[in-house]
C-alpha positions in Angstrom: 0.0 0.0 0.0 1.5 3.5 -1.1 1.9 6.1 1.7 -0.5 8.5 0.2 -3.2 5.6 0.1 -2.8 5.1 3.7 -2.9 8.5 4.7 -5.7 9.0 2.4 -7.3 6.1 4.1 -6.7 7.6 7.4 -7.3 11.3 6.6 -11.0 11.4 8.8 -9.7 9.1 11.5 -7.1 12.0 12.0 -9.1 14.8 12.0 -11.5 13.0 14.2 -8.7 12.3 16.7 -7.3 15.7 16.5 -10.5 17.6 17.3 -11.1 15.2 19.9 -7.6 16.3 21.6 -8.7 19.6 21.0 -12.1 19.7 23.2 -10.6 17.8 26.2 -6.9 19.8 26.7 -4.9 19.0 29.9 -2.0 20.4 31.1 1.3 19.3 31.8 1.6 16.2 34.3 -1.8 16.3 34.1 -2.6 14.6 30.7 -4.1 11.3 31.7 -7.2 11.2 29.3 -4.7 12.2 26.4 -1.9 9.9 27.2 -4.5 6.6 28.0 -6.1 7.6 24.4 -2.9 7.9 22.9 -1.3 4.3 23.9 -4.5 2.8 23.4 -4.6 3.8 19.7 -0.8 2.4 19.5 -1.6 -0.7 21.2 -4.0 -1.2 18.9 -1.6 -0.6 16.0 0.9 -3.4 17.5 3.0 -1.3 19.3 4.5 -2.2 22.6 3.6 0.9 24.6 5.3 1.3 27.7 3.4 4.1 30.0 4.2 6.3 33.1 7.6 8.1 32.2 7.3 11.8 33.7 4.1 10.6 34.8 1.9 10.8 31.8 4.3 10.2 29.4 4.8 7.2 26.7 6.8 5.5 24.3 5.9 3.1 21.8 8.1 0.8 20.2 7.9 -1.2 17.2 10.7 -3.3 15.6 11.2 -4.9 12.2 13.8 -6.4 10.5 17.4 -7.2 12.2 19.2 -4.1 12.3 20.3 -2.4 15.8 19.3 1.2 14.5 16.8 3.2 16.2 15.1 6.7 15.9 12.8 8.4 18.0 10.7 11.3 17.1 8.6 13.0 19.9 5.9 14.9 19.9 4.6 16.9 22.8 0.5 16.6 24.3 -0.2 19.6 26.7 -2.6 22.3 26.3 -2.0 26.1 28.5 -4.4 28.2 30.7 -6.3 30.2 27.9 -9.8 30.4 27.6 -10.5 29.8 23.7 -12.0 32.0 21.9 -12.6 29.9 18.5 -16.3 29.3 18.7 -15.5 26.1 17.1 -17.8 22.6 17.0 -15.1 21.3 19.1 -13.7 23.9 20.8 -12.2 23.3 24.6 -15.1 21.8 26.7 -12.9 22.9 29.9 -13.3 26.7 30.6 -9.8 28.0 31.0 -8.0 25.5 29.5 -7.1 25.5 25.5 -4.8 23.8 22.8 -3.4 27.1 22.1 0.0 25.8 20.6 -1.2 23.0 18.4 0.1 20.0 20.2 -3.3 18.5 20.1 -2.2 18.4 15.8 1.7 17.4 16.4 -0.1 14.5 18.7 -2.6 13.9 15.8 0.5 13.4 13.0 2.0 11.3 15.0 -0.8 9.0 15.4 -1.1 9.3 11.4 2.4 8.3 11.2 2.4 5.4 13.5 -0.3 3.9 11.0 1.5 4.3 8.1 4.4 3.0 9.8 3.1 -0.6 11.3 1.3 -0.8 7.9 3.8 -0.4 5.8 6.9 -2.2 7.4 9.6 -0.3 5.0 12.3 0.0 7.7 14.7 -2.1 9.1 15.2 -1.4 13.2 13.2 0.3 15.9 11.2 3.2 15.5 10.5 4.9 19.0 7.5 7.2 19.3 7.3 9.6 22.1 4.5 11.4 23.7 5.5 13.9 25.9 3.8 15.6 28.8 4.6 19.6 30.1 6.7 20.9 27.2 4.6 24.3 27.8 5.4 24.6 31.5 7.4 21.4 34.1 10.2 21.0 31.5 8.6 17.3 30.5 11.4 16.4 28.1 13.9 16.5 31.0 11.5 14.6 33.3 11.2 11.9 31.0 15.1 11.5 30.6 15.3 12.0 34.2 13.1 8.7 34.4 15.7 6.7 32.1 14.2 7.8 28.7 17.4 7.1 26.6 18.9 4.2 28.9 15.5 2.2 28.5 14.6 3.1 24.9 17.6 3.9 23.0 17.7 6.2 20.4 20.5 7.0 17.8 18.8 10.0 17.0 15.7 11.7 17.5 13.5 14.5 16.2 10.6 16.4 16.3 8.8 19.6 14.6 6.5 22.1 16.0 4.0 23.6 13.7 4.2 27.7 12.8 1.5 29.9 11.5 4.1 32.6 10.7 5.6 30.4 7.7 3.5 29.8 4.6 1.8 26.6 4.7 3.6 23.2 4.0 6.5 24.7 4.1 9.5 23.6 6.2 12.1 25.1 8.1 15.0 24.3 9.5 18.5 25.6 11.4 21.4 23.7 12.4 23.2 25.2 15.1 21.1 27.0 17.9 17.4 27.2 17.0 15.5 28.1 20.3 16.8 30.1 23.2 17.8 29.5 26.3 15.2 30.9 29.0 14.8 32.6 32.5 12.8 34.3 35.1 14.1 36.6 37.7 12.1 38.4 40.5 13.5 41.7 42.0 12.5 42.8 45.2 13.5 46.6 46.3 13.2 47.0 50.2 12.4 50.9 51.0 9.9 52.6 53.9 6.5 53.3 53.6 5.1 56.2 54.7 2.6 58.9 53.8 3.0 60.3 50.0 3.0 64.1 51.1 6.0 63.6 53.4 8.3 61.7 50.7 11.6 63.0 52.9 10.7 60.9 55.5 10.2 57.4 53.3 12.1 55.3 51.2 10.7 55.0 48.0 10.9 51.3 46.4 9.3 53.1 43.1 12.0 55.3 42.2 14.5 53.0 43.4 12.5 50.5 40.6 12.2 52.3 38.2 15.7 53.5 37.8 16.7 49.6 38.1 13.6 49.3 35.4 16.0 51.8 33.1 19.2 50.4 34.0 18.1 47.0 33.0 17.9 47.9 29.2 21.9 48.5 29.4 22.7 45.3 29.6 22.1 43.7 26.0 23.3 46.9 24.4 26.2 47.8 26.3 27.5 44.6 28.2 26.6 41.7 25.7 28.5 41.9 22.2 26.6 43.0 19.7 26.6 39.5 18.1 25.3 37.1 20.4 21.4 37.3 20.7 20.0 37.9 24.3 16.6 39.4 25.2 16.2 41.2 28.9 12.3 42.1 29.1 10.8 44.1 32.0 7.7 41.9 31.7 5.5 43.0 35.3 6.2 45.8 37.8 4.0 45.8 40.8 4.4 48.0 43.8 1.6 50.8 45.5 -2.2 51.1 46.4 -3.2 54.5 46.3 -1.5 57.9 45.3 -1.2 59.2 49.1 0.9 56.1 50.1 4.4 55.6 49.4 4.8 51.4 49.6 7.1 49.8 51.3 8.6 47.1 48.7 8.0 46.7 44.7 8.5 43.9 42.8 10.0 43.4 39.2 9.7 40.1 37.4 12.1 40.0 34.3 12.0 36.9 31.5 15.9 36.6 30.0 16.5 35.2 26.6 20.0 33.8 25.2 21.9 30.9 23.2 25.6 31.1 24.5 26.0 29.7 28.2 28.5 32.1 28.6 26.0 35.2 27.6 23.4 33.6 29.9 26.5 33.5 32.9 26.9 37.2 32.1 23.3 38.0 32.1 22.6 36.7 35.4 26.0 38.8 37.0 24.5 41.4 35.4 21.0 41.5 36.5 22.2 41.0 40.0 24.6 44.2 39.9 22.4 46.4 38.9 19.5 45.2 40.9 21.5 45.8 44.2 23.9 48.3 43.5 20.8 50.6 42.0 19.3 50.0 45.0 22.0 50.8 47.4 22.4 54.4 45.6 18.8 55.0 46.5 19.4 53.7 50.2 17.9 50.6 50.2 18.4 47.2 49.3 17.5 44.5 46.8 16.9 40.9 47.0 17.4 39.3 43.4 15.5 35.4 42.7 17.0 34.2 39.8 15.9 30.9 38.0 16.9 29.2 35.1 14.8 27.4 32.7 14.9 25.6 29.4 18.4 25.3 28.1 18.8 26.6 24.8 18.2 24.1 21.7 20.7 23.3 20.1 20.5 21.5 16.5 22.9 18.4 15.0 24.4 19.5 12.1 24.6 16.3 10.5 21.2 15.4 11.7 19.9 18.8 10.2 20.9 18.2 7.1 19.9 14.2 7.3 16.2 15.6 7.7 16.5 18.8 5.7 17.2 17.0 2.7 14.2 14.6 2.9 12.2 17.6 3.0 14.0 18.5 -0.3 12.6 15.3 -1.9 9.4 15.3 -0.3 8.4 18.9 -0.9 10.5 21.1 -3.4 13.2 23.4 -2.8 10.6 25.9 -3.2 9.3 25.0 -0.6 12.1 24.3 2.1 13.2 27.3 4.6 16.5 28.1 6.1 15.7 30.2 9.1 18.6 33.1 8.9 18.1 33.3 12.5 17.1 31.2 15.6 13.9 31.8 17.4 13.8 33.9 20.9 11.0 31.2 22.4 12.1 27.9 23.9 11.3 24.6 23.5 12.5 21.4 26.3 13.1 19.3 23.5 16.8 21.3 24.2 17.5 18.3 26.8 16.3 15.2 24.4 19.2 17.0 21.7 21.6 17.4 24.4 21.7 13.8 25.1 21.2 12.0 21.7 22.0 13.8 18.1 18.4 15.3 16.1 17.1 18.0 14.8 14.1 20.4 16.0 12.0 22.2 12.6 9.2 23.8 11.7 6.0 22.9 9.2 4.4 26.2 8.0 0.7 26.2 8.5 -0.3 29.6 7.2 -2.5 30.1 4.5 -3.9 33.7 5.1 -2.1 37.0 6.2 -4.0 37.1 9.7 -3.4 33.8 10.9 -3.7 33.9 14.7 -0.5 33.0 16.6 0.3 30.4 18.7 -1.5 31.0 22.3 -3.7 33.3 21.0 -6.9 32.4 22.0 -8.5 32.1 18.6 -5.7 30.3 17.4 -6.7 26.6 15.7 -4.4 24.2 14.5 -4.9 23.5 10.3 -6.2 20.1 10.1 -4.8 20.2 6.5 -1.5 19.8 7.8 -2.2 16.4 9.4 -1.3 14.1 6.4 1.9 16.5 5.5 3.3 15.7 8.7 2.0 12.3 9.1 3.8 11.3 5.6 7.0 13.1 6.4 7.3 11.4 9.8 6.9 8.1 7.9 9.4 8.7 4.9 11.9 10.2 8.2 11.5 7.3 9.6 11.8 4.9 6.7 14.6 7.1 5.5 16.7 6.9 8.8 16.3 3.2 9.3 16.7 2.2 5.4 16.9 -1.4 4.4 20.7 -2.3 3.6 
């Protein structure tokens, strides 16, 4: 049977599934209905499914052939904390909770590809499909390698794609090298004395003292990093005060940090903390700096980048393969699956308009038309990777 005929075959069982997804999201750790569907559908595919890693978490497994290769290719199951504002047939039947990011699609293609897979049989080895919980918030990728991912279902590489409504639709794209940052979150805390706001003498004020560590902040990236190595610093809340006749007694800055270079995010994080407290000693007072680091940047193969890029070649066109000149400021967990085993993170375009909602916007819907593209290209990947010799 021809990949296209089975994908054909499958196209409403897809859609079906993915709109299913859709109306019951869960969030990370907390994706029991999605992952109990989702090994259920591979068991009954004849795949061994082994359940439970980072708590809702799978892999399934299926051998053929004699060969000691192995590929993996994840894709990730978690919805966010949106309400949805689609008005869709199948749209979130949990208030407040929403596929905003299209993982219930990546989950769908995956499904499509295990089909086409066990169907088929064109590979010599052991394809490894993993469902991942909490890439949007607990840093799932790690969690399952922290529960023996690699040791108990080796991989010699591994992949995965996310899909983008910023690129034009089918098309791919790819980066070797960094293609996702590195991210963190640090809270400030300025300590001053309240008091009343007509007798300012007698106070120290935690706003002023903020917002001059507010300005000082935006020095950083354009006058301590070099010019070259992308970073992000981004003033992202400031909360301090109740009324116009009070001068508080604290204020609090949250700040998200974006980089690639370990070294960059080293220096960011020295940074931060100088200016935080030494700002805050010139005003009199003192600071208290909470710095936490995230996701690790993601880091692409080479070798593995070009492995998958040229399949895309084949399977689409040149004209319709991407080579990002840049790598993305968001980040992605998959960063710990690449540090451990050689892949390649990419991108499917999904956009077929000029006001295509982006991801976690709350009118943003995955485009089922996308769900045989990526089903066949997971198939010919993995067909490709594990060829017959």
């Amino acid at each position: 049977m021809t990949l296209n005929v089975t994908l054909a075959n499958s196209m409403p069982e897809l859609v079906a599934i993915r709109h299913d997804l859709h109306a019951h999201p869960e969030l990370g750790l907390e994706e029991v209905r999605t992952s109990n569907f989702v090994a259920t559908c591979l068991e009954g595919l004849g795949y061994t499914v082994t359940r439970g890693l980072a708590k809702t978490g799978l892999v399934a497994t299926l051998k053929n052939g004699a060969s000691n290769r192995s590929i993996g290719i994840r894709a990730d199951m978690d919805a966010l904390p949106i309400f949805e504002e689609t008005g869709l047939d199948y749209a979130s039947k949990t208030p407040g909770l929403m596929h905003a990011c299209g993982h219930d699609g990546h989950t769908a293609m995956l499904l499509g590809a295990a089909r086409a897979i066990a169907e088929r049989k064109n590979f010599d080895g052991t394809v490894r499909l993993i469902f991942q919980p909490a890439e949007e918030n607990f840093g799932g990728a790690k969690l399952m390698m922290d529960d023996g991912l690699f040791e108990k279902f080796p991989c010699d590489a591994v992949f995965a794609l996310h899909n983008d409504p910023g690129l034009p639709f089918g098309h791919f794209a790819f980066r070797a090298g960094p293609v996702m940052a590195a991210v963190d979150e640090c809270k400030i805390t300025v300590h001053g004395r309240g008091g009343h706001g007509a007798e300012p003498q007698d106070t120290a004020d935690p706003i002023v003292c903020g917002a001059s560590i507010v300005m000082a902040l935006q020095s950083i990236v354009s006058r301590n990093i070099h010019p070259m190595d992308p970073s992000v610093v981004t003033v992202g809340s400031f909360h301090s005060g109740s009324a116009s006749n009070i001068i508080p007694a604290r204020a609090e800055i949250v700040i998200g940090i974006r980089s690639f270079d370990p070294k960059v995010r080293d220096e960011l994080e020295r940074r931060i903390h100088l200016v935080a407290e030494n700002q805050a000693t010139s005003f009199g007072m003192t600071a208290t700096v909470d710095y936490q680091r995230s996701y690790d940047a993601t880091i692409n193969h080479k070798a593995e980048t070009d492995f998958v890029r040229d399949l895309a070649l084949r399977f689409a066109g040149a004209d319709k393969v991407i080579e990002l000149p840049r790598p993305y400021m968001g980040s992605e967990d998959f960063a710990y699956m690449l540090q451990a085993r050689p892949g390649s993170y990419f991108y499917l375009g999904s956009a077929t308009s000029t006001n295509e909602k982006p991801l976690h916007h709350p009118a943003y819907n995955f485009n089922d038309d996308l769900l045989p593209i990526g089903a066949a290209f997971w198939t010919e990947l993995a067909e490709a990777y594990l060829t017959r010799t």
